[in-house]
N, C-alpha and C positions, 0 to 999 in steps of 0.2 A: 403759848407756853413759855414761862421763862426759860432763863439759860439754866440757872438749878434742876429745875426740873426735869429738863431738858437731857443735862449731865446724868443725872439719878436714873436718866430710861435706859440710858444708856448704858451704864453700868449696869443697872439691872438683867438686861439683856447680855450682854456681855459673860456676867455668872453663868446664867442661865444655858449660854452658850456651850460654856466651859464646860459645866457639868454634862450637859447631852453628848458633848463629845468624851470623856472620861466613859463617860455607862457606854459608849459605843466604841473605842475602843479594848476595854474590857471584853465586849461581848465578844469584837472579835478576835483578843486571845484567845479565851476559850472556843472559839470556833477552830483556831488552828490549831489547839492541842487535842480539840476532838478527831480530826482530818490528820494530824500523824499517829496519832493512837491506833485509826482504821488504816493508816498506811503503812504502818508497822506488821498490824495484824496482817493485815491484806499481801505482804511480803515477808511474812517473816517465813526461813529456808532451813533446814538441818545442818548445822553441824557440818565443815568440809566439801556443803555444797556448793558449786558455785551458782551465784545473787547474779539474775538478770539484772533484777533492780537494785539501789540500796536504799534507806530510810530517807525522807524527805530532809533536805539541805545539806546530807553530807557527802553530794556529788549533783553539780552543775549539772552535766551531761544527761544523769537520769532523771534529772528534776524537768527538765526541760523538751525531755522525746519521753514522757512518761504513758502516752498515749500509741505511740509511734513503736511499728518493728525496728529494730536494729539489736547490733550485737549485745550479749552480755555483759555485765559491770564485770565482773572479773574473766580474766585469760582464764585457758587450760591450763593444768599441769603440766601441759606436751605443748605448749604455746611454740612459733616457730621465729616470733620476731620480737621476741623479749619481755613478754608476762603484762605489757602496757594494760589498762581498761578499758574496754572498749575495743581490743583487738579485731581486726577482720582478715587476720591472717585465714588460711584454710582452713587451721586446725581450731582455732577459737569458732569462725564465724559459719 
């Protein structure tokens, strides 16, 4: 094979590359906009309740013990060590 040719496979491959990547990052936006949609749904709380969890990325904390017990995203009302999230005071945890 010459080097043209050679070049040209390369290239070609190369597109080919590109685009399989493009369709496959696409898919998985829509895959995470499907997965906070069910994660929204999946938590969404009333009104003045307080959110064990909150929506996916807008808290480290729950995104990452999203399987795990531990305390609520938000304090109590009657919280005893300053309304923090995540609290484990008495009155929160």
């Amino acid at each position: 094979m010459d080097e043209k040719k050679f070049q040209d496979a390369i290239e070609a491959s190369s597109q080919k590359l590109a685009e399989s990547f493009a369709k496959l990052l696409e898919a998985a936006n829509r895959a995470m906009e499907i997965l906070e949609r069910a994660h929204l749904e999946h938590h969404a709380v009333p009104l003045n309740a307080r959110r064990h969890r909150v929506p996916f990325g807008e808290c480290h904390h729950c995104d990452m013990n999203a399987q795990s017990f531990g305390p609520s995203h938000d304090a109590s009302p009657r919280c005893e060590s300053g309304k923090r999230n995540h609290c484990t005071c008495d009155t929160c945890f």
